[in-house]
C-alpha positions as CSV (number, residue, x, y, z in Angstrom):
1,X,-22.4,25.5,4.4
2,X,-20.1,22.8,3.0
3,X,-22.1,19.8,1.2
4,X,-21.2,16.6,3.3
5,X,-19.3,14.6,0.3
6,X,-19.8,11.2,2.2
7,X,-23.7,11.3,1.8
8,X,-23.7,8.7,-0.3
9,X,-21.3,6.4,0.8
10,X,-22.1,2.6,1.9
11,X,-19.9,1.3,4.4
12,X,-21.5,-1.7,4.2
13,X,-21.3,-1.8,-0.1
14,X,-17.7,-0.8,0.4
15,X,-17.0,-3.6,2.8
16,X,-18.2,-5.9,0.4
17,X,-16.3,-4.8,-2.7
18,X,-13.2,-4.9,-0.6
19,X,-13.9,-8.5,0.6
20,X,-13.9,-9.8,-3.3
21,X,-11.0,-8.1,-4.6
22,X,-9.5,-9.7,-1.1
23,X,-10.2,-13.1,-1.7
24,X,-9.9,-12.9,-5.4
25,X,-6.1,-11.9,-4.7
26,X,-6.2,-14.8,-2.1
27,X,-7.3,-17.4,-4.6
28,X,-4.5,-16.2,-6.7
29,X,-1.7,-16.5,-4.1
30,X,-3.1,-19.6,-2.7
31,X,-2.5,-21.2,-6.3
32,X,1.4,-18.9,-6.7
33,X,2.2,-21.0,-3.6
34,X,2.6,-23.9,-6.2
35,X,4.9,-22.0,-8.6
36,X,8.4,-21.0,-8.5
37,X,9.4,-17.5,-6.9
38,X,10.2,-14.9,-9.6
39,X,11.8,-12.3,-8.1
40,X,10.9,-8.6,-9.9
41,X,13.6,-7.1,-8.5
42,X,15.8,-6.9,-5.4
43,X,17.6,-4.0,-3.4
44,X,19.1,-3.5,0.4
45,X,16.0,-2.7,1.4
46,X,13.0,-4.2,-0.4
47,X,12.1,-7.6,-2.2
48,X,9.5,-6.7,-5.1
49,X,8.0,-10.5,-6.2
50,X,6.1,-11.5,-9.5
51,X,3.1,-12.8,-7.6
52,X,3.6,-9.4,-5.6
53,X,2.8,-6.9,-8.5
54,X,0.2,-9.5,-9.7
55,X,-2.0,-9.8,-6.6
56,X,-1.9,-6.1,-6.1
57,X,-3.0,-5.7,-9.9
58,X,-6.0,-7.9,-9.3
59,X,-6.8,-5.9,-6.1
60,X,-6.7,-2.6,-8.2
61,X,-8.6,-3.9,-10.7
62,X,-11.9,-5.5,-8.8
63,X,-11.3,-2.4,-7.1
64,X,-12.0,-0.1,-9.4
65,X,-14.5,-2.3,-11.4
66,X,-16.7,-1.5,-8.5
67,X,-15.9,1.8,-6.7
68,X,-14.6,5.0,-7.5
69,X,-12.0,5.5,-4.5
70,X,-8.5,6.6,-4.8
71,X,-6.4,3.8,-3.9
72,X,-3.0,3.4,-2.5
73,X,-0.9,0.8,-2.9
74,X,2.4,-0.7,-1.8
75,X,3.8,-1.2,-4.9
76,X,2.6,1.3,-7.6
77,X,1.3,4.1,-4.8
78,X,-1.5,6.5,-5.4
79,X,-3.9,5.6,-8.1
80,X,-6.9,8.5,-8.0
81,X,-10.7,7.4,-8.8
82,X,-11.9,7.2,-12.0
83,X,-12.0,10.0,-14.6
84,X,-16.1,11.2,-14.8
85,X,-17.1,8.4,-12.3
């Protein structure tokens, strides 16, 4: 019999880790809005901004301050959990 590897998994704890890094990357664009647009780089097919890579850093981070889920992201792609954790 397979142990059930979601036994202790909070939905609810989850939801509310996800919520902060959300509006902690909000707060942070909200306030870009006012700056001018840096542009990372720029092919045929894809626009990568400054406040782009920044927003998705803080996401990662209060992510990972809190949780240990693998993550994957539009800029940097799969980050696995922590090491241990």
């Amino acid at each position: 019999m397979q142990a059930n590897l979601y036994m202790d998994f909070d939905p609810n704890s989850a939801l509310k880790v996800a919520i902060k890094a959300a509006q902690l990357a909000g707060r942070f664009l909200q306030e870009a809005q006012k700056s001018e647009v840096i542009i990372d780089k720029n092919s045929r097919r894809d626009v990568k901004l400054a406040v782009d890579r920044q927003s998705e850093k803080i996401i990662i981070e209060a992510l990972t301050q809190e949780s240990d889920f693998s993550i994957l992201t539009e800029e940097r792609g799969i980050l696995f959990e922590k090491e241990g954790g």
